[in-house]
C-alpha positions as CSV (number, residue, x, y, z in Angstrom):
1,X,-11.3,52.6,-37.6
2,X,-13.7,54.1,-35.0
3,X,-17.2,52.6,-33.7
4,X,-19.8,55.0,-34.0
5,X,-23.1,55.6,-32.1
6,X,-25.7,58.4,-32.5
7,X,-27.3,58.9,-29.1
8,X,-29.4,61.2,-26.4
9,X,-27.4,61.9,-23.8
10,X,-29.6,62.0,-20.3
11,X,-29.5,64.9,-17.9
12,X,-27.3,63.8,-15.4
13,X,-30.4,64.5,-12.7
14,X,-32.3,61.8,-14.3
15,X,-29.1,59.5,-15.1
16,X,-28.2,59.6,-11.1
17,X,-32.2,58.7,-10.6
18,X,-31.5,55.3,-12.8
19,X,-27.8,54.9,-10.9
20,X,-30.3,54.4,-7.5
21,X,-31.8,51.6,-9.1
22,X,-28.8,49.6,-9.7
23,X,-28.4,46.7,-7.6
24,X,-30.5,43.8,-7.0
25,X,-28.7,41.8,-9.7
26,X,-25.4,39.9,-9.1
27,X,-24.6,38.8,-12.8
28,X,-25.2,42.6,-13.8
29,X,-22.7,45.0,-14.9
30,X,-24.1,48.0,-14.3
31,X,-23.5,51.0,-16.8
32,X,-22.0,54.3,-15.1
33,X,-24.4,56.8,-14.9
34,X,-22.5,59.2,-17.5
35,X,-22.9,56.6,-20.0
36,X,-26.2,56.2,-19.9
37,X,-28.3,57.5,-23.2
38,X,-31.2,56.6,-25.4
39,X,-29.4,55.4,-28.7
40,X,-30.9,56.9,-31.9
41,X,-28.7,54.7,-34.3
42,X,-25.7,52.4,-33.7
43,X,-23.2,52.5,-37.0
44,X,-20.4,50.4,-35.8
45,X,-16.9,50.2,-36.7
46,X,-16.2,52.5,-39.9
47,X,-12.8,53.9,-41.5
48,X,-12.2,57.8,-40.7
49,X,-13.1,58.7,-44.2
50,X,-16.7,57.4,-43.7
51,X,-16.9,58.7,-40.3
52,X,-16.2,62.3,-41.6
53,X,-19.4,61.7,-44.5
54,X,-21.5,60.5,-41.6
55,X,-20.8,63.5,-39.7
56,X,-21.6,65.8,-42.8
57,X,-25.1,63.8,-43.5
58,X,-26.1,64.2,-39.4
59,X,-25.3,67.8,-39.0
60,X,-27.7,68.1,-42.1
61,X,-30.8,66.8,-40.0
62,X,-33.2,69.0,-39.3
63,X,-36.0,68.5,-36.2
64,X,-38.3,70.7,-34.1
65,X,-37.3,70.2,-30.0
66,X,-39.7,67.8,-28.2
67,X,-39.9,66.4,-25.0
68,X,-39.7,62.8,-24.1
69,X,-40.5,60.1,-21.1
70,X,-38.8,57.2,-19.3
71,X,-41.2,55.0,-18.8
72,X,-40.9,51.1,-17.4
73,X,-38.3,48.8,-17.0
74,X,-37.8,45.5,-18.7
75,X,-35.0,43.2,-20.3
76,X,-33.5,41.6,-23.8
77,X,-32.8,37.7,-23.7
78,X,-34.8,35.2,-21.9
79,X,-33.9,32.3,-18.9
80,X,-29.9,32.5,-18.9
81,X,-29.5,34.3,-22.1
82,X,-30.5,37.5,-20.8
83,X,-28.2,40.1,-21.7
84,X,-29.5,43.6,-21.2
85,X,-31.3,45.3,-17.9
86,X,-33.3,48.5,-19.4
87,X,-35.4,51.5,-18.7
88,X,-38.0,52.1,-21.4
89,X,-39.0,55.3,-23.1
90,X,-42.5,56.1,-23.8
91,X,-44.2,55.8,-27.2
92,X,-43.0,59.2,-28.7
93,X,-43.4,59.9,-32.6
94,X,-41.0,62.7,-32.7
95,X,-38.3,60.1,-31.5
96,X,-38.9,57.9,-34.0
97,X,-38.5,60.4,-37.1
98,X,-35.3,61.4,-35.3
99,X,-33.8,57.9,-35.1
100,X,-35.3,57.8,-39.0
101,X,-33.7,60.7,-40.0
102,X,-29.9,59.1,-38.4
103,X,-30.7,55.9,-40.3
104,X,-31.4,58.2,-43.6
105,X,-28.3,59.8,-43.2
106,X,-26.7,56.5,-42.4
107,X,-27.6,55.1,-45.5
108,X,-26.5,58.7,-47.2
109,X,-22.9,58.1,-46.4
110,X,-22.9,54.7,-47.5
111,X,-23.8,52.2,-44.7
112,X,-25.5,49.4,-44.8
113,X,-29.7,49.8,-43.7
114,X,-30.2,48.7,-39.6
115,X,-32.1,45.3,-39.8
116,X,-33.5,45.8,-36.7
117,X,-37.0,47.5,-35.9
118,X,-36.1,50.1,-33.2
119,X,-36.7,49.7,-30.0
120,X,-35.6,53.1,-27.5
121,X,-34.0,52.4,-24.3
122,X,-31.5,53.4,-21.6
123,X,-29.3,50.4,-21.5
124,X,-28.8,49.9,-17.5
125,X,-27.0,46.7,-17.3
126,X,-25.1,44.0,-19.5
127,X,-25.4,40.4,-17.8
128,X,-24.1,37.1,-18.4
129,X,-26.0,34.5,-17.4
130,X,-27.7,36.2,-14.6
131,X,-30.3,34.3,-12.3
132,X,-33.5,35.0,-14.2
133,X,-35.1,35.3,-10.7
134,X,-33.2,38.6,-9.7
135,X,-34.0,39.9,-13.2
136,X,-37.9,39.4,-13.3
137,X,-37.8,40.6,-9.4
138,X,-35.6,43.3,-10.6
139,X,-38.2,44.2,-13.5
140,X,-41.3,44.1,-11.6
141,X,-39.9,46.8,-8.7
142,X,-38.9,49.0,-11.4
143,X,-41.6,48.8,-14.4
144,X,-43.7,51.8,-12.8
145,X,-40.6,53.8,-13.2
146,X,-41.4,57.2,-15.0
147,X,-39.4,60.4,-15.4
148,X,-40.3,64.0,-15.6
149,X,-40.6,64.9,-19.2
150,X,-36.9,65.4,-20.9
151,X,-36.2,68.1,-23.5
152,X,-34.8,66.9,-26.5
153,X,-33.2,69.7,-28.2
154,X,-29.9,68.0,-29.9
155,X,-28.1,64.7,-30.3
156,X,-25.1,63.7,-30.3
157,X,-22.4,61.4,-32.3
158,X,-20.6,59.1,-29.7
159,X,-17.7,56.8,-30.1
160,X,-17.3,53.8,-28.0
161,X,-14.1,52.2,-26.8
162,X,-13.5,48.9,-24.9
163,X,-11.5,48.9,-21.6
164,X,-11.2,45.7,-19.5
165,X,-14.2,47.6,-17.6
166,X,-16.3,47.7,-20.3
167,X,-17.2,50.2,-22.9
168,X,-16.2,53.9,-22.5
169,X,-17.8,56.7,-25.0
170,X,-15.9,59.9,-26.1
171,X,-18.0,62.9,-27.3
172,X,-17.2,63.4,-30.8
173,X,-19.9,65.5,-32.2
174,X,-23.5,67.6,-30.9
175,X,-26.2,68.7,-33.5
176,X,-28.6,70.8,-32.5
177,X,-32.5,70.7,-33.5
């Protein structure tokens, strides 16, 4: 079995620009900078057989390069349950056909649809019951945050590993656009 991502990797300029904003949050496990990325699809845990047909059906996409934005700063969960620190991206319609186009090819190889409206992000943090004090005070210094624009002119296939430090990702695949 391997756990399967499809994913933007950030240019590690503007990854070591989030890194700076790391702190401020005790109950936060911050994300190293070179794991940081704007996932397009998340396809979880799959047998090698279906991995190799998901590979086939991705390297079939086909998309014109565009540019995208970071842009604010926010979180997942609310009061104690909040579980995710994040950097926003802007609004960006090329973006969304991409992450379209990975669910197509998802369903292509036979997995199940993504029930969940997507929503693009740099995960910065995971917490566990964090004070939700630091958070919002965390969320209103950073929500002006905006990057340079970012070419986008390929994505990648990722899989993820648990360590005792938290999740590593391995390169497996890149597909150009």
């Amino acid at each position: 079995m391997i756990r399967l991502f499809a994913a933007l990797p950030l240019p590690p300029e503007i990854a070591a620009g989030l890194a700076r904003r790391q702190t401020g949050v005790d109950a936060a496990r911050w994300r190293p900078a070179e794991s940081l990325h704007i996932t397009l699809r998340f396809f979880g845990d799959m047998p090698e057989n279906l991995a190799r047909d998901l590979d086939a059906e991705l390297s079939q996409l086909s998309a014109e390069p565009f540019d995208i934005e970071l842009s604010g700063a926010g979180a997942f969960g609310e009061g104690r349950d909040i579980h995710v620190i994040w950097a926003g991206v802007a609004e960006n319609p090329a973006l969304n056909r991409l992450a379209k186009a990975c669910e197509t090819a998802a369903r292509r190889a036979g997995l199940k649809p993504e029930s969940r409206r997507y929503h693009p992000h740099v995960t910065l943090a995971y917490l566990r019951q964090p004070d939700p004090g630091e958070v919002a005070q965390w969320v209103q210094a950073n929500n002006l945050l905006k990057s340079p624009p970012i070419r986008v002119d390929s994505f990648a296939l990722f899989s993820s590993h648990q360590t005792k430090e938290g999740a590593v990702y391995r390169l497996e695949a890149e597909y150009g656009l």
